[in-house]
N, C-alpha and C positions, 0 to 999 in steps of 0.2 A: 503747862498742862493743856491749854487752849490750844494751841499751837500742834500739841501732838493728838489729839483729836482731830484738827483741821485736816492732818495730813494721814490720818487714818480714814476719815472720811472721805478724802479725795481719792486715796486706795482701795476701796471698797464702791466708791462708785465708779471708778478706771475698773476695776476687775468682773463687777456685774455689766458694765458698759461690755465688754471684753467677750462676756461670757455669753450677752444678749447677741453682738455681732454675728459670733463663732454660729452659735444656735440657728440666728436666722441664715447662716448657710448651709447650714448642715441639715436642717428639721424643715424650712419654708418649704413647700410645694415648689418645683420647678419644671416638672415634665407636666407641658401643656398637648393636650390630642385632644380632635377631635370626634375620637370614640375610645372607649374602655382601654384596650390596650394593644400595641402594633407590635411588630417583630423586626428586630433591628441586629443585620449582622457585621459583626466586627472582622475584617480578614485580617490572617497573620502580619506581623511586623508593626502591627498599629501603634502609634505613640501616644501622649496626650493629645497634642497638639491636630491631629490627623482624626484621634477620638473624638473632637469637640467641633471638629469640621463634620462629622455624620452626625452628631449626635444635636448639631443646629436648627437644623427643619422643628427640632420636639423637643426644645427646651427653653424656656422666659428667657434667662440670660446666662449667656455664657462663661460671663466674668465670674460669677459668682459660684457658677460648675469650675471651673479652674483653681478660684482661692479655695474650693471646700477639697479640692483635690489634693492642694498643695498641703495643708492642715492635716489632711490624714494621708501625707505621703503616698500618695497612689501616682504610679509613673507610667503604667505599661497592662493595659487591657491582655485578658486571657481570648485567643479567636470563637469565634462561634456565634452561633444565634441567639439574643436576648432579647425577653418579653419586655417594655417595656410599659407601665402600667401609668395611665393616667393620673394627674397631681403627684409623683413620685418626688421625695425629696432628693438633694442632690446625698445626703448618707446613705441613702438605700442603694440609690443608680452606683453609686463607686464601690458598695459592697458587694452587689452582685456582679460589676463587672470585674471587681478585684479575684473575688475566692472561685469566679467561672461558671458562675448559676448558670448555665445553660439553661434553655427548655430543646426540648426534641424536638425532631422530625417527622409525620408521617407520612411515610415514603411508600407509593405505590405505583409495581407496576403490572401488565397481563398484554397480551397478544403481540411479544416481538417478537420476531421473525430470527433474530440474531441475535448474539453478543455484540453489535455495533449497535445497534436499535436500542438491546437495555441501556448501554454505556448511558447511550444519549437521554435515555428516560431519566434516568439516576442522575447525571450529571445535573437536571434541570433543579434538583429536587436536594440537593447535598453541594458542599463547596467544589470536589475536584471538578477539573473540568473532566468529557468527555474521553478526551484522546488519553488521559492516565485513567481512569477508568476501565477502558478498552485496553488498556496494554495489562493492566491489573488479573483481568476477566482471562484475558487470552496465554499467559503465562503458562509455557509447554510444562514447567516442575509444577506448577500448583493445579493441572490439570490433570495430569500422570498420575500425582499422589493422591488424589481423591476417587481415581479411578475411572477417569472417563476419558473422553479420547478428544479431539477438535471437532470431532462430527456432533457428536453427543452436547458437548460440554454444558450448551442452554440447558438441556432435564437438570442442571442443578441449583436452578435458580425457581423456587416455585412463586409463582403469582399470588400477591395477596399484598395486605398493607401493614408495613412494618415500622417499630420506633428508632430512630438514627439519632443522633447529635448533628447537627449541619456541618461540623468542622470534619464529620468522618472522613479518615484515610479511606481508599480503596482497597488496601488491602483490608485496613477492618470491616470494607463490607463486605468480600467475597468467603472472610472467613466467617461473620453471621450470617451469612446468608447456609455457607455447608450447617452451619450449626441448625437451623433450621429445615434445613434437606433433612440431616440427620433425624431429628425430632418428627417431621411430616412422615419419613416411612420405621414410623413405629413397630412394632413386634406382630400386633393384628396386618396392618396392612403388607407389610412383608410375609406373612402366613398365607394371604389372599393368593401375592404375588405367586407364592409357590405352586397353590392349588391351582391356578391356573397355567403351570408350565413357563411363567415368564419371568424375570428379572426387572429390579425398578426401574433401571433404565429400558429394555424391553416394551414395559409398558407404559410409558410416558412417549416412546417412539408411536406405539399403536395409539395412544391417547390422543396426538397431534392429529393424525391421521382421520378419526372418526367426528372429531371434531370441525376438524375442514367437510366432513358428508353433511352432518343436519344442524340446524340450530335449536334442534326442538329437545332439549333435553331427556324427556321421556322414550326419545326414540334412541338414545346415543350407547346404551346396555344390550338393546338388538344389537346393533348394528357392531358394536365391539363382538360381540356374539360369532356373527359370520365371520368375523375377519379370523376370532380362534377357530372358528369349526377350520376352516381354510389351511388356515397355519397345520392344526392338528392331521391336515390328512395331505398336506405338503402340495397345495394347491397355491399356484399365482394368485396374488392377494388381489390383483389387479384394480387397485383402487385411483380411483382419477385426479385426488387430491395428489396424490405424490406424480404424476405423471405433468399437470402442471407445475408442478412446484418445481421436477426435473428440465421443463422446459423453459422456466422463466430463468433459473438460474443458467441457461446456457445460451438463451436469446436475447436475453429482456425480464427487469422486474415489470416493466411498465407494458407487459404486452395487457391485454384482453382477451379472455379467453375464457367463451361464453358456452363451447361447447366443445369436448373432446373429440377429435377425430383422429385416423389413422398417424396421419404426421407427427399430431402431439405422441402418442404411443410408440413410434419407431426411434424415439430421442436416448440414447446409450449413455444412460446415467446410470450407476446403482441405486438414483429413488425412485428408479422405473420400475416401477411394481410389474408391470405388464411383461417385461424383459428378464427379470430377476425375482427368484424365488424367496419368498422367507421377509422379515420386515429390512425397510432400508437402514442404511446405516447410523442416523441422526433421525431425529424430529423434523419433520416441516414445516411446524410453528411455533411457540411456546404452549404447551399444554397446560387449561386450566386444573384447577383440582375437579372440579363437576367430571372434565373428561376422564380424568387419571382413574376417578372412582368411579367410572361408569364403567370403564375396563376391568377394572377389582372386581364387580359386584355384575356381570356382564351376562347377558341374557342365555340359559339353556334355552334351546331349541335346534332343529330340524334345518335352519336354513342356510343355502350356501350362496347365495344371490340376492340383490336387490337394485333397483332401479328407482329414480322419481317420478314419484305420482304427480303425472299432471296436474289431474285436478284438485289436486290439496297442493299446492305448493310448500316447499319445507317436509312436505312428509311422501315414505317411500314404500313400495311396495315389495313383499319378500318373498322368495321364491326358495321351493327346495332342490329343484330341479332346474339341468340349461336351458331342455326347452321347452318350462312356462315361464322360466326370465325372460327367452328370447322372445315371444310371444308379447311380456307385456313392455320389456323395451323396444319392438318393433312399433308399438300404438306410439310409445313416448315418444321417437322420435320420428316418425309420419306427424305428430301433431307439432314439433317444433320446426319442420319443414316448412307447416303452414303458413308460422308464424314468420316465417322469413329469418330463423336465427341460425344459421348458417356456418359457424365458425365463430 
């Protein structure tokens, strides 16, 4: 009887021995950081072995991340961005990297010029790189079927900051992102759209546009204002943002161009407003939503001209007539003369 108590007792403390081990690799704290908690991303194909290589910087001991691995058969991380959270045990870290706890992304972006420009915003901010992004965005069937063209295609990306999973495909961005095109021109803003004669895409073109004139938001409802009086009475929009904007893409991004003159104006682009009647074909930048709705919501009034006021810089001076435009853009630029700004 002695005897099998002996060997019950040595089984019972082998199994609590057993059970203490097991525990302190499972349960002990092992993600050591130096603040609350970092973000640590896993790319596709990762093994264990390759998992315990990133996961070294932020963890006491490896060996112990390993045997707790092996114990609960964990072989093969899910990709993506994971929180990890300071004193983390090694059962939490393998259960979140097993079942794919992500955490998200907030992805933002506003003023690109292009679908190369986003690609590049995006790509900083989410796993694809750039270049499958850009091929993602530029896809002639997914651009067709949504209704827009190669010129246009940017109005369907609106500015703002949105939640991603870091391992997103490109293609699941471009189709949350129409999802949110969708949702942004609501049934109200689409009614706005009409009462003003224009199309959302229409007015995300005029949006870029007034946006490049002031940065004073209060002023940006005039100013969409004239560009409809214009439109409405089939007047050259003649705006100087698309006229650079025509010039740089045919000379140079990188020119300077501090002052509009004849030259810039004789450039035979269709974003030559000065050339070509009606709005241009695409955007000339990415239009915020401030612009979009300032064109929505766009100032009645009387005026079909405006110029900048010298002496308020950022703010313009409006005209109902050509010539007390020309009048007060002849002072504006006698005094830019002065200043030696030339071109």
């Amino acid at each position: 009887m002695k005897l099998r108590y002996k060997i019950l007792l040595l089984g019972a403390i082998g199994l609590f021995g057993g059970v203490f081990v097991i525990n302190s690799l499972l349960f002990i704290p092992n993600v050591k950081l130096d603040k609350q908690y970092i973000f640590v991303d896993i790319p596709p194909q990762t093994n264990l072995d390759s998992l315990t290589r990133i996961l070294t910087p932020y963890i006491k001991s490896r060996a112990t991340f390993k045997l707790a691995a092996k114990i609960k058969r964990f072989r093969k991380p899910h990709p993506g961005r994971y929180r990890l959270i300071n004193m983390m045990n090694n059962n939490n870290l393998i259960n979140t990297l097993r079942i794919g706890k992500k955490v998200e992304v907030s992805l933002t972006f506003n003023n690109k010029n292009s679908l190369a420009e986003l690609a590049g915003a995006v790509s900083h901010q989410i796993e694809p790189d750039s270049l499958s992004v850009l091929k993602s965005l530029s896809d002639p069937e997914f651009i067709t079927a949504k209704g827009f063209t190669k010129d246009n295609a940017l109005l369907m990306y609106i500015p703002n900051t949105y939640k991603f999973f870091y391992n997103t495909t490109p293609e699941k961005f471009r189709e949350k992102m129409w999802q949110e095109y969708e949702k942004f021109w609501h049934k109200k803003r689409l009614n706005k759209a009409k009462q003003i004669g224009l199309t959302p895409i229409q007015v995300g073109i005029l949006a870029s546009i007034i946006q490049k004139e002031s940065t004073k938001p209060s002023e940006l409802p005039r100013i969409a204002g004239v560009y409809l009086n214009r439109l409405k009475k089939g007047m050259l929009l003649q705006a100087d943002p698309t006229v650079v904007y025509a010039y740089k893409q045919k000379y140079g991004q990188n020119l300077v161009i501090k002052r509009v003159l004849n030259k810039h104006k004789a450039v035979n682009s269709p974003y030559n407003t000065y050339k070509y009647i009606g709005l241009p074909p695409g955007p000339i930048s990415m239009p915020d939503i401030q612009s979009i709705e300032a064109v929505l919501n766009a100032e009645k009034h009387p005026y079909y001209y405006f110029v900048a006021d010298f002496n308020r810089p950022e703010y313009h001076l409006f005209s109902k007539t050509l010539s007390d435009h020309n009048r007060k853009a002849s002072r504006y630029h006698q005094n830019l003369n002065k200043l030696g700004i030339l071109h």
